[in-house]
C-alpha positions as CSV (number, residue, x, y, z in Angstrom):
1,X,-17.3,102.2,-43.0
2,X,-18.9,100.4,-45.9
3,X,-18.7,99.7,-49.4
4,X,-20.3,98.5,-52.2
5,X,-19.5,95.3,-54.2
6,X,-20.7,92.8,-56.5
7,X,-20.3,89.3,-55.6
8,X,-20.5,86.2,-56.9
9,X,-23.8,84.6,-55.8
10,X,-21.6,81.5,-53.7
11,X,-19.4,84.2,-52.0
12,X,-22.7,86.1,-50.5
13,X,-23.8,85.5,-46.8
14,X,-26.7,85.9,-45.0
15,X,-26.8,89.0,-43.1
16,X,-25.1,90.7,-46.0
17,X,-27.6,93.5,-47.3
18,X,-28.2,94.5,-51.2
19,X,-27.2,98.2,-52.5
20,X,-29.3,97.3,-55.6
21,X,-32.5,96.3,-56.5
22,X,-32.3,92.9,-58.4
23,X,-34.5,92.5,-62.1
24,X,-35.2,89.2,-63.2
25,X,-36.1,89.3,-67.2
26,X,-37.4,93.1,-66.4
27,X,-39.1,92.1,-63.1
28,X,-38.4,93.4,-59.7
29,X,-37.2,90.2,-57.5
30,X,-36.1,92.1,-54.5
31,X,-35.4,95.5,-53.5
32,X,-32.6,97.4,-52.6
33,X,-31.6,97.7,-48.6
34,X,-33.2,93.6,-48.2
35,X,-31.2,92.0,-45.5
36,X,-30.3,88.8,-47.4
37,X,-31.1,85.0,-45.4
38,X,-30.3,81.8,-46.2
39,X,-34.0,81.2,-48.0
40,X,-33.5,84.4,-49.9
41,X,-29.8,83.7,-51.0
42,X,-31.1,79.8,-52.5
43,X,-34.0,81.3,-54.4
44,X,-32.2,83.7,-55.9
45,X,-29.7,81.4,-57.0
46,X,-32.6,78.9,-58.2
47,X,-33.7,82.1,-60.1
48,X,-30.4,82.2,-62.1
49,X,-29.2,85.2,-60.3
50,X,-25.3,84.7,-60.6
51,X,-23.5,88.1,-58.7
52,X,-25.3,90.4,-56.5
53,X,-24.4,93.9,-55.6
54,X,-24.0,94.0,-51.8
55,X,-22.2,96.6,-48.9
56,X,-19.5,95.2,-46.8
57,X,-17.3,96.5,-44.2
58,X,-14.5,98.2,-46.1
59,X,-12.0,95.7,-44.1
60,X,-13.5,92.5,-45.4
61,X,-12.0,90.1,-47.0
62,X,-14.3,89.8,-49.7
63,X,-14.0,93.1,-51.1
64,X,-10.8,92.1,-53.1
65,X,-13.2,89.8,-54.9
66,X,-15.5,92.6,-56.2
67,X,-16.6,91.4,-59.8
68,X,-17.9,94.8,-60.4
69,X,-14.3,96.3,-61.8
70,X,-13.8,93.2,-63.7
71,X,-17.3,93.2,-65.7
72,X,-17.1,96.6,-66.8
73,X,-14.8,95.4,-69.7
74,X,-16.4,92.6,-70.3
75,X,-19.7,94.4,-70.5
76,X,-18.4,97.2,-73.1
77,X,-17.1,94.3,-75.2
78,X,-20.8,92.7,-75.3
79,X,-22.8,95.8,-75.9
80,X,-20.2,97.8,-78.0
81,X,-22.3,96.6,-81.5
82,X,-25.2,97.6,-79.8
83,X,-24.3,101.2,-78.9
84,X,-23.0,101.8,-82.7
85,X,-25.2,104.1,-84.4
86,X,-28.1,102.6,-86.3
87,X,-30.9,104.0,-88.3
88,X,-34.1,103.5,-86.2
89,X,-37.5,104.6,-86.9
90,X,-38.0,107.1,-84.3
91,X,-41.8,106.7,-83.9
92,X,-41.6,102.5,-83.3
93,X,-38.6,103.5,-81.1
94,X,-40.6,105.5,-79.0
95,X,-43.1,103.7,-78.4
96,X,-40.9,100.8,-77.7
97,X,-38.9,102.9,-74.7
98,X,-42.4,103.9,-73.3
99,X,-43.3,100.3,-73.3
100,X,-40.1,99.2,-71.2
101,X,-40.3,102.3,-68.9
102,X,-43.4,101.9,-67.7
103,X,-43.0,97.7,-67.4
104,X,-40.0,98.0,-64.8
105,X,-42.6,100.9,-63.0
106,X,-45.5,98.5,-62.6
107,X,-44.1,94.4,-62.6
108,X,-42.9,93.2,-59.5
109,X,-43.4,89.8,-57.9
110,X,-45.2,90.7,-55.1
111,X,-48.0,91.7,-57.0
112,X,-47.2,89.8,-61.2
113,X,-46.7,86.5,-59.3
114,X,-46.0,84.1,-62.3
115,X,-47.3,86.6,-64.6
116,X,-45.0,87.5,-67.3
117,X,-41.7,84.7,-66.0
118,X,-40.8,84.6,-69.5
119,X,-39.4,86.8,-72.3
120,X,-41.5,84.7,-74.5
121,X,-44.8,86.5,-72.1
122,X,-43.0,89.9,-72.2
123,X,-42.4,89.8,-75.9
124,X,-46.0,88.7,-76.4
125,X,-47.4,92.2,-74.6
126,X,-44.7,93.8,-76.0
127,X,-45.1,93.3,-79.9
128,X,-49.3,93.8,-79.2
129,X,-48.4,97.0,-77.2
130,X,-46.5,98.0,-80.3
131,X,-48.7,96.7,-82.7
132,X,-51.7,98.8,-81.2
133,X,-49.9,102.2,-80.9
134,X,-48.9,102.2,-84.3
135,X,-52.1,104.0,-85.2
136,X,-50.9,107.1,-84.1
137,X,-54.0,109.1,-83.0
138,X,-53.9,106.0,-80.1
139,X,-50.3,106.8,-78.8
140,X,-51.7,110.6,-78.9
141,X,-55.1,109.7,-77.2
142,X,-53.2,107.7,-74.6
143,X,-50.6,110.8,-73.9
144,X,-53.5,112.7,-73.5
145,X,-53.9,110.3,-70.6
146,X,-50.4,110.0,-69.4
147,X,-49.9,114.3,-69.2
148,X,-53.7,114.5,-67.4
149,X,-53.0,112.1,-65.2
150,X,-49.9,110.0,-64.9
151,X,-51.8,107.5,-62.2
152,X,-54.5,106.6,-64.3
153,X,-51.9,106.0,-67.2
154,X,-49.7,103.4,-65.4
155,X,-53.0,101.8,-64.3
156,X,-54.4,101.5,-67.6
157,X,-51.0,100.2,-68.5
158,X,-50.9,97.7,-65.8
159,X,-54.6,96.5,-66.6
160,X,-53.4,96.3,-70.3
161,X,-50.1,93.6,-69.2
162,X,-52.5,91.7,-66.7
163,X,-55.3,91.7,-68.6
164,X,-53.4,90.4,-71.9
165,X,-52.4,87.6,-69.8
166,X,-55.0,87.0,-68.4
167,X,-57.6,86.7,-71.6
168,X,-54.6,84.3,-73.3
169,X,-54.8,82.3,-70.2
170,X,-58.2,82.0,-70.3
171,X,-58.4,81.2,-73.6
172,X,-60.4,84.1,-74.9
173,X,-60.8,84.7,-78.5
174,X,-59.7,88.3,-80.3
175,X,-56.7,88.8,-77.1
176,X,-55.6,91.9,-79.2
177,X,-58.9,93.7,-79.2
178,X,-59.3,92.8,-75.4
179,X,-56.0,94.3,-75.4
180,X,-56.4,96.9,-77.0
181,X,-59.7,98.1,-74.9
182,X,-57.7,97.1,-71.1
183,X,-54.9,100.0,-72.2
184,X,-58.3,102.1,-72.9
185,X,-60.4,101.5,-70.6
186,X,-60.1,104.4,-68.6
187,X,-59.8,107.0,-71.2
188,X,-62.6,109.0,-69.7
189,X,-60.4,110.3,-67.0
190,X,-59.0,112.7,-69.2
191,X,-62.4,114.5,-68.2
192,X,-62.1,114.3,-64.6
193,X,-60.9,117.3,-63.0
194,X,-57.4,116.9,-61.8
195,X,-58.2,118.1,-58.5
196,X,-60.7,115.1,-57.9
197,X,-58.4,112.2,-59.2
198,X,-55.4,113.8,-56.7
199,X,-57.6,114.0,-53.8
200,X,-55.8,112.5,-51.2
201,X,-58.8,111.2,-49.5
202,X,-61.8,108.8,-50.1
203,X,-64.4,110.5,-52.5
204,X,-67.6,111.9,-51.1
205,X,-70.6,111.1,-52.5
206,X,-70.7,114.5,-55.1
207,X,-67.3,113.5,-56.2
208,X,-68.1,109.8,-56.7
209,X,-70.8,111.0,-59.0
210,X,-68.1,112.8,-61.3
211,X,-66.0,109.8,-61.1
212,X,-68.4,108.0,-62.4
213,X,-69.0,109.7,-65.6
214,X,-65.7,108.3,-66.6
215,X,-67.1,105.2,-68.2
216,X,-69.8,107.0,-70.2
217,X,-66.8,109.9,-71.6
218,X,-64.9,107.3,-72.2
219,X,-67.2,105.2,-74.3
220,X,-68.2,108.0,-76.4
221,X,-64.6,109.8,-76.7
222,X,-63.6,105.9,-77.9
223,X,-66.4,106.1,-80.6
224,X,-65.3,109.4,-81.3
225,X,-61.9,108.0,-81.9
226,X,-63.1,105.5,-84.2
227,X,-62.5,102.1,-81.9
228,X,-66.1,101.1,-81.7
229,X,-65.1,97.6,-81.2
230,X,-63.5,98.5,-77.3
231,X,-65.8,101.5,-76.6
232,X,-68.2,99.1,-74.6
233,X,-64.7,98.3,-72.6
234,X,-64.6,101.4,-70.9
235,X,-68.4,101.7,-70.4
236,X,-69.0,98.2,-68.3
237,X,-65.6,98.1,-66.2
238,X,-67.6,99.1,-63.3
239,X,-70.2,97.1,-63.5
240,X,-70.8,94.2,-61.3
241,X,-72.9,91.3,-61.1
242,X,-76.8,91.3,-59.7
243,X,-77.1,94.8,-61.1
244,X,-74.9,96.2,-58.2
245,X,-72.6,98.5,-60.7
246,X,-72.8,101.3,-62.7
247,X,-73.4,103.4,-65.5
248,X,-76.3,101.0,-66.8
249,X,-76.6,98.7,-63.3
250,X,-76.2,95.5,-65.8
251,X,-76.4,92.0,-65.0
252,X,-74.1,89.0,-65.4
253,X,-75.7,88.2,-68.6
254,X,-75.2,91.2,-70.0
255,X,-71.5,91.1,-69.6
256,X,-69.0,89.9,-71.9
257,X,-66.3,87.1,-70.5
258,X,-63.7,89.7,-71.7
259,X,-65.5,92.9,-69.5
260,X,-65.6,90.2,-66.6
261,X,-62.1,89.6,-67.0
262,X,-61.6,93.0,-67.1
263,X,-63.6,93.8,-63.9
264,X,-61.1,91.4,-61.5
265,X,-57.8,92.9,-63.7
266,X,-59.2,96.3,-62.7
267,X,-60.0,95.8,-59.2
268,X,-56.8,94.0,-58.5
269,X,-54.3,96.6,-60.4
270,X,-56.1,99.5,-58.3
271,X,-56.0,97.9,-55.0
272,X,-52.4,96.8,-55.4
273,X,-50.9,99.9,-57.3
274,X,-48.8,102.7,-54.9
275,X,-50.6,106.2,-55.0
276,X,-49.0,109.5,-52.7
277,X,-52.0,108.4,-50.2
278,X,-51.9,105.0,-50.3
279,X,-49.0,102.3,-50.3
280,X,-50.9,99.2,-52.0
281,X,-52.6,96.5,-50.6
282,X,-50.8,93.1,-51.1
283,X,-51.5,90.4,-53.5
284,X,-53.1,87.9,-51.0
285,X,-55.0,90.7,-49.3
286,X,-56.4,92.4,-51.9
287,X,-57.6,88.8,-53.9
288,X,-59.1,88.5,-49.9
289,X,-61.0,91.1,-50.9
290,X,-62.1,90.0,-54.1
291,X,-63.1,87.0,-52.5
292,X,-65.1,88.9,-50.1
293,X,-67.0,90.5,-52.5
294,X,-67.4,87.2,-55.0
295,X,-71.2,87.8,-55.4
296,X,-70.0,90.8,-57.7
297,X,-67.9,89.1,-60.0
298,X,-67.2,86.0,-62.3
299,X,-66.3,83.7,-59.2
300,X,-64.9,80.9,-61.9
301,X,-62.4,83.7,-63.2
302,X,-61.3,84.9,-60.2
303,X,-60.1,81.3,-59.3
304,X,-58.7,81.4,-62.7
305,X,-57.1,84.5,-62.1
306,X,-55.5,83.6,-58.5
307,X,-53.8,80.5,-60.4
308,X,-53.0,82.8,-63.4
309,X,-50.7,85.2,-60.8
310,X,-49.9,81.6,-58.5
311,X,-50.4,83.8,-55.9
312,X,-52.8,82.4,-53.8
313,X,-54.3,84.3,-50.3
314,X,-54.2,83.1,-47.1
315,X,-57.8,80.6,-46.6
316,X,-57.2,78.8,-50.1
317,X,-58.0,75.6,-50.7
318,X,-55.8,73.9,-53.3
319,X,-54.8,70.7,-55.0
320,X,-51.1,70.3,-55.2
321,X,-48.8,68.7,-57.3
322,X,-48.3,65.3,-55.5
323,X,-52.3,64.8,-55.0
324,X,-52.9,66.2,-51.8
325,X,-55.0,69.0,-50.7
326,X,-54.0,71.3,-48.6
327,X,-55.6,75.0,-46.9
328,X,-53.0,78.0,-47.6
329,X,-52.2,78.9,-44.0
330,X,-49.6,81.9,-44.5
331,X,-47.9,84.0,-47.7
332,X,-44.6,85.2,-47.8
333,X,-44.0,88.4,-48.4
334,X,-40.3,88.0,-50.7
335,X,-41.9,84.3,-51.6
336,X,-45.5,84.8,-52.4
337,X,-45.7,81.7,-54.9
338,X,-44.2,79.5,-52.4
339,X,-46.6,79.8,-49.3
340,X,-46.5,78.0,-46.2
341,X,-49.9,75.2,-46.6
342,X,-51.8,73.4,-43.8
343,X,-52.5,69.2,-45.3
344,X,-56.3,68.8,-44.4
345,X,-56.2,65.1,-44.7
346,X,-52.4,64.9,-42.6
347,X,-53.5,68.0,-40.3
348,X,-49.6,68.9,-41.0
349,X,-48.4,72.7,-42.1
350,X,-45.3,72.7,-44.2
351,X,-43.4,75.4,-46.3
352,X,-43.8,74.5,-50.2
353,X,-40.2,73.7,-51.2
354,X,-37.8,76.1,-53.3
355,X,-37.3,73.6,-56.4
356,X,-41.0,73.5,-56.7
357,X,-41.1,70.1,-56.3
358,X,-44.2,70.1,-54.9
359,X,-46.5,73.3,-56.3
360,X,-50.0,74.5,-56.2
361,X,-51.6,73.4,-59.1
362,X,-55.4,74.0,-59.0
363,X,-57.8,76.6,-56.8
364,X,-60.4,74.6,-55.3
365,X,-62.5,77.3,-52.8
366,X,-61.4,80.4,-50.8
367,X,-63.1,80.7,-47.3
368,X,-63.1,84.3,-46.5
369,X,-63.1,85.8,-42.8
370,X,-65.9,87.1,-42.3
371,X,-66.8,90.8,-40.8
372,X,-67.5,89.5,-37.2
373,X,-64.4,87.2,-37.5
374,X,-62.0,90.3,-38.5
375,X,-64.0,92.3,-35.9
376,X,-63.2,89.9,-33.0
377,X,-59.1,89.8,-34.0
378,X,-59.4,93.5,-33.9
379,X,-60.9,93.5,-30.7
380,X,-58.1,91.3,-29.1
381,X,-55.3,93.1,-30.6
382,X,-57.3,96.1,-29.2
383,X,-57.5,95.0,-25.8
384,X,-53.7,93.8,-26.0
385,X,-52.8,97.0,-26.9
386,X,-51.1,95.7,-30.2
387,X,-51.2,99.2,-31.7
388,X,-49.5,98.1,-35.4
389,X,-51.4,94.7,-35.7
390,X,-54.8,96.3,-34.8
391,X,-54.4,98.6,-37.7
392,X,-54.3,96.0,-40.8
393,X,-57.4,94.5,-39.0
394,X,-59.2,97.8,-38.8
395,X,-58.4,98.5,-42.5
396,X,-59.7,95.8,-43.2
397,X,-62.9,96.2,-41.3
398,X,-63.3,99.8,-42.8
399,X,-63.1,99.1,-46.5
400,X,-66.5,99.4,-48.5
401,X,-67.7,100.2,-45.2
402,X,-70.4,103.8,-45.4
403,X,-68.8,106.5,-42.4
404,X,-71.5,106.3,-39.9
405,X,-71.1,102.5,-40.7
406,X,-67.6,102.9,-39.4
407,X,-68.8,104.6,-36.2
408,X,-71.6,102.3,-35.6
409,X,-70.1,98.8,-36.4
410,X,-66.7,99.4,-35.3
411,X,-66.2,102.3,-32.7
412,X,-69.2,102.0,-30.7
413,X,-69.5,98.0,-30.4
414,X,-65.8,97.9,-29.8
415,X,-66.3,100.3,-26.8
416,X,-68.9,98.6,-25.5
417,X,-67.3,95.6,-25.4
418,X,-64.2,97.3,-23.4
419,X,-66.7,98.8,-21.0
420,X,-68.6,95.5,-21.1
421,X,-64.7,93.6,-20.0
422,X,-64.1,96.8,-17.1
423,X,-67.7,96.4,-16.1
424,X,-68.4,93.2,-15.5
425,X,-65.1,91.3,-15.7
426,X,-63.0,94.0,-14.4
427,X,-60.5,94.4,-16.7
428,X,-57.5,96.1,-15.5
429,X,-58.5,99.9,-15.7
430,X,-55.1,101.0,-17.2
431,X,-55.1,98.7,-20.2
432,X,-58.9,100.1,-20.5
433,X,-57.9,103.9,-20.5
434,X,-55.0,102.0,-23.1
435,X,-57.4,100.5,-25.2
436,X,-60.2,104.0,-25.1
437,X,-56.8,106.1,-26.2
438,X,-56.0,103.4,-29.2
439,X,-59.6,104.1,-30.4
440,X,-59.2,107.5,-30.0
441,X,-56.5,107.7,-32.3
442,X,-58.2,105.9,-34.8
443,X,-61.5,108.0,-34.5
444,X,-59.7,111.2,-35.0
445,X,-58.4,109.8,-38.0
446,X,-61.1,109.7,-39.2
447,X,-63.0,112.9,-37.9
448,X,-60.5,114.6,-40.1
449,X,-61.5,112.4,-43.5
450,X,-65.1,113.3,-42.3
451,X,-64.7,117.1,-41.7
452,X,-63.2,116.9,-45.7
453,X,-65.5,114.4,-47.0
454,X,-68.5,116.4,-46.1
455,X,-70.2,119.3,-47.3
456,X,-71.9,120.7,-44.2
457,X,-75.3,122.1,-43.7
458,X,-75.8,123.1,-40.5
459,X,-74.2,124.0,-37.5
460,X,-75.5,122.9,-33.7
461,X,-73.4,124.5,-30.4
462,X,-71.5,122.5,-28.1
463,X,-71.1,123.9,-25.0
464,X,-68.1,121.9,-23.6
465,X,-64.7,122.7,-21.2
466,X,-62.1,122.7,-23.4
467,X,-60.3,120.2,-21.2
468,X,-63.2,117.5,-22.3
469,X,-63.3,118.2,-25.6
470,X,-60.4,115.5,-26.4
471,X,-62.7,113.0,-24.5
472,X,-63.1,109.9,-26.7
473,X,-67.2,110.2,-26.0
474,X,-67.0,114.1,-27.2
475,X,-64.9,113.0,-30.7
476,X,-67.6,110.2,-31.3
477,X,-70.5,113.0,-30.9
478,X,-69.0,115.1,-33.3
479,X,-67.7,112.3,-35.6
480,X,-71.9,111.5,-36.2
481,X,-72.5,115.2,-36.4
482,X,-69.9,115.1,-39.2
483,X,-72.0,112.1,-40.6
484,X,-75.3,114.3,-40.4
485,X,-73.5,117.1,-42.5
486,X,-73.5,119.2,-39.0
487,X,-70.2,121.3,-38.0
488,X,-70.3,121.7,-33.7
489,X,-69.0,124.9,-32.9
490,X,-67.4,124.5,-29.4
491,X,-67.8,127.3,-26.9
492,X,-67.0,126.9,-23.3
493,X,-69.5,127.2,-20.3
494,X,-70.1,130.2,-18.5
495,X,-70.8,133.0,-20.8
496,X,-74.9,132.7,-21.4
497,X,-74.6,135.9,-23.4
498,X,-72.3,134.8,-26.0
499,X,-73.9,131.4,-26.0
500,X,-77.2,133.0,-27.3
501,X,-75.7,135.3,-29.7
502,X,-73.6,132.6,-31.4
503,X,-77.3,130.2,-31.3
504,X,-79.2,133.4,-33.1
505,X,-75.9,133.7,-35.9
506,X,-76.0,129.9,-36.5
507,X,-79.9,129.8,-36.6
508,X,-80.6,127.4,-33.9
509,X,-82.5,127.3,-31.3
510,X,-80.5,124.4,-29.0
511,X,-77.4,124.7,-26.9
512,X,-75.9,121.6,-25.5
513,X,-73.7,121.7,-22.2
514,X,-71.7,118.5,-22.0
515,X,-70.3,118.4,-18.6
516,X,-68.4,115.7,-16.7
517,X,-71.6,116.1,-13.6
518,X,-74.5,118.3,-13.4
519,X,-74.2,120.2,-9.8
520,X,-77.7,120.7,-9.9
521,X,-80.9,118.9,-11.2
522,X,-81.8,121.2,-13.7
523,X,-81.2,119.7,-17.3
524,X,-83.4,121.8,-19.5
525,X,-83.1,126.0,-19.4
526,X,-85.8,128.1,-21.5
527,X,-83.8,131.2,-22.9
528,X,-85.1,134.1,-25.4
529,X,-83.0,132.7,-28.4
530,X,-83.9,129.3,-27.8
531,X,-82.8,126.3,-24.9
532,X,-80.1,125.1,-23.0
533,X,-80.0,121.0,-22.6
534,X,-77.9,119.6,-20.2
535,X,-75.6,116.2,-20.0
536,X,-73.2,114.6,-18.1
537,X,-70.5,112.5,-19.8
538,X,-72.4,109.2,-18.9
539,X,-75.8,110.3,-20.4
540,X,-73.2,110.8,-23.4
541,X,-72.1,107.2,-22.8
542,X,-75.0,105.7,-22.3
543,X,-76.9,107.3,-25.8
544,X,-73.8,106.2,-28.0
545,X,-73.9,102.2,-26.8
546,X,-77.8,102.5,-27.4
547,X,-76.8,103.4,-30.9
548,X,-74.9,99.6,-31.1
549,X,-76.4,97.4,-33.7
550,X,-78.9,100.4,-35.2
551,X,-80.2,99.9,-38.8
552,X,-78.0,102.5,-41.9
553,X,-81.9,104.1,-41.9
554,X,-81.0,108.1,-41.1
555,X,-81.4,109.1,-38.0
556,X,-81.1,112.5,-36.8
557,X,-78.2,112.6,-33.7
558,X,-79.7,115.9,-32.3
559,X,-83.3,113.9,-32.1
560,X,-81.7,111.3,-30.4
561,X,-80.0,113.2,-27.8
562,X,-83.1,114.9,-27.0
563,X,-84.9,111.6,-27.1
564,X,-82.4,110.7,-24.4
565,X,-83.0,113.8,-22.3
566,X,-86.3,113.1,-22.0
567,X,-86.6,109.5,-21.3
568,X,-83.7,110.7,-18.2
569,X,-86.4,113.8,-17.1
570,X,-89.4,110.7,-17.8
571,X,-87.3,108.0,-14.6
């Protein structure tokens, strides 16, 4: 049996395990179930944290000591004044209480590093958060946001606290206009449908396009609105450098240092934000990403930005405190300001300490991974069978990445590889059956985003036992049928008739028999409705790794599996 007690912070003991999440100056420092250590207890206490709120065995002998009954007093004393009855104006006090709320929803360390340690920083974004909403038709105009779509309001609420920062720390002039534009820049999502911004699923191509016309509502319902001076805010978030964004496909010098700013802040809040679908990426990887994609932004403020947070991702180059450079060799998830650094002149790693007596000062490069090197530590984790590691590499692999991209520079070179180890090396067989059933998994994850991300066209016939039809060759066919906006209709072997009816309601004129042999040698069969093409799950093999390596130019699948069928009749 357990319960729960608050203790002073000298009393608590590793292994003891918080029954409350802990807020430092209206920051989330740790949450609720952490098993506490040693490192955890000593920054806490560096942090000014005096008591925590911990459960204990009923029978232990620091229960007696619970300063829980013994504040309650204490605390009613304090705030009594403040819980007297005061004459408020009800509008500023609204707006104030919205302010807090949705702070303690979107700061946490993990992902605010050293932004807003103060009250001095809190109170700055606080009295310009205030200051801006006391227009009223812009508290009205951003509840119009907030009851369309409560996402897109914390976001734009997030990208106003970062961005704030971010401008001041920069040094950019007019901060409360920037300000002002960051809580508004994605205004035009009160004209998205609400069924597009809760899909639970990457958007298809017809959907991005709506999407899209966010920047362009939100411009002119900004104008409408009377804030000319931010409108060109919520048009130009989304555009990136070399003409690679959109509405207007700009260039770097037709950006604004406060839209670039706004470009990282925007990137970064989305990637790191929870949604129902999708837990957040961490700090480190998504400024990895960022860093991966430098060509599109302001590569001088995103350096700017990393030392902004003092979060710095793993590959960093830095110049620290004492003089020294040093490459950032691992980030902690409850410690992300304090990572563990590699000394390139000393070839040493150490942790940085806990009085940050030695700190990361300056950003000096980032050295992203690149694809083939995140593709090879998929592979091994693949062949080891690492199941959970595999799967942060594969995300990784697979973001920004088209769908038949994912199919033809992940799935099919990562088979061939595996068949490549069997073939040639011979790899034990039962860790490559392991390895085919991890990417199997994986594929029909993402079968099922295709099937939805698609609207389909046509239809082709797949003649296939059902017994083969979970065969990891069978999903990739109809994963790049998916791709070619084709739905397979299975049907198995052995009833001509039916074949040909259900090739005459579909409007084709092609069956294909998939088969683990052919008993005879008879691949191709003329019928009335059309013609039966035969393979063998090795001709199946055999087309898919000749796909390895292939151009994003569209091919037509069904044109390459007859191809193959006739270069097999051709030897």
């Amino acid at each position: 049996m357990f319960t729960i007690v608050t203790l002073n912070i000298k009393e608590v003991q590793a292994g003891d395990v918080l029954a409350e999440d802990i807020f430092v100056d209206y920051r989330l420092l740790a949450k609720k179930d952490l098993v506490l250590t040693v490192r955890i207890i000593e920054l806490l206490k560096l942090r000014k944290v005096d008591s925590l709120t911990v459960r204990l065995p009923v029978d232990s002998v620091r229960v007696v000591r619970d300063l829980g009954a013994t504040r309650v007093k204490e605390y009613e004393d304090v705030f009594a004044p403040l819980l007297e009855k005061k004459e408020f104006d009800e509008y500023k006090e609204k707006v104030s209480k919205l302010f807090m709320i949705t702070l303690e929803n979107v700061v946490h360390e993990l992902r605010y590093g050293q932004i807003l340690k103060s009250m001095q920083d809190t109170a700055f974004v606080r009295e310009i958060f205030e200051k801006i909403l006391e227009e009223k038709h812009r508290f009205d105009l951003l509840m119009r946001l907030k009851e369309w779509d409560e996402y897109s309001y914390v976001h734009s609420f997030d990208v106003f606290v970062l961005g704030t920062i971010f401008a001041r720390h920069l040094g950019l002039t007019d901060i409360e206009t920037l300000a002002k534009g960051y809580l508004f820049h994605d205004i035009g999502k009160v004209f998205i449908p609400q069924e597009i911004l809760n899909l639970k699923r990457k958007l298809n191509e017809d959907e991005f396009e709506i999407i899209k016309t966010h920047t362009t509502k939100g411009h002119d319902l900004l104008i409408e609105h009377g804030e000319e001076d931010i409108a060109y805010l919520a048009r130009d978030h989304h555009e990136r450098f070399a003409g690679k964004g959109y509405p207007n496909s700009l260039c770097a010098d037709d950006l604004s240092e406060g839209v670039q700013a706004l470009q990282i802040i925007d990137v970064y809040s989305a990637m790191t934000s929870k949604r129902a679908y999708h837990s957040g990426y961490g700090a480190t990887d998504a400024l990895a990403v960022l860093y991966r994609d430098r060509e599109l932004y302001n590569e001088k403020f995103m350096h700017k930005f990393v030392e902004c947070l003092g979060i710095y991702p793993v590959n960093s180059i830095v110049y620290l405190s004492d003089h020294r450079t040093a490459q950032v060799e691992l980030v902690y998830d409850l410690f992300p300001t304090l990572p563990k650094v590699k000394l390139l002149d000393e070839q040493i790693s150490m942790n940085l300490p806990l009085n940050y007596s030695v700190k990361i000062i300056k950003m000096i490069d980032y050295r992203a991974d690149s694809f083939e090197e995140i593709f090879n530590l998929f592979v091994e984790q693949l062949i080891r069978g690492e199941e959970n590691n595999l799967k942060i590499y594969f995300n990784k692999l697979i973001d920004h990445l088209h769908p038949k991209e994912i199919v033809l520079k992940i799935f099919l070179p990562s088979f061939r590889i595996l068949r490549l180890l069997t073939r040639e090396i011979q790899t034990d067989m039962a860790k490559y059956k392991n390895s085919i059933n991890i990417l199997k998994k994986l594929l029909e994850e993402q079968i099922s985003v295709l099937y939805m991300d698609y609207q389909h066209e046509q239809t082709t016939i797949l003649v296939v036992e059902t017994s083969l039809r979970e065969n990891f060759f069978v999903k990739l066919v109809q994963s790049i049928l998916y791709i070619d906006k084709i739905v397979p209709f299975f049907i198995n072997p052995g009833d001509d008739e039916r074949i040909t009816q259900l090739m005459e309601q579909c409007n084709v004129n092609i069956a294909y028999f998939i088969t683990e042999e052919l008993t005879g040698e008879k691949r191709i069969r003329p019928m009335r409705e059309g013609t039966f093409l035969y393979y063998t799950l090795a001709d199946i093999e055999e087309l898919l790794v000749s796909l390895v390596g292939m151009s994003m130019k569209k091919f037509s699948f069904e044109e390459k599996m007859q191809e193959r069928l006739f270069s097999i009749l051709k030897a």
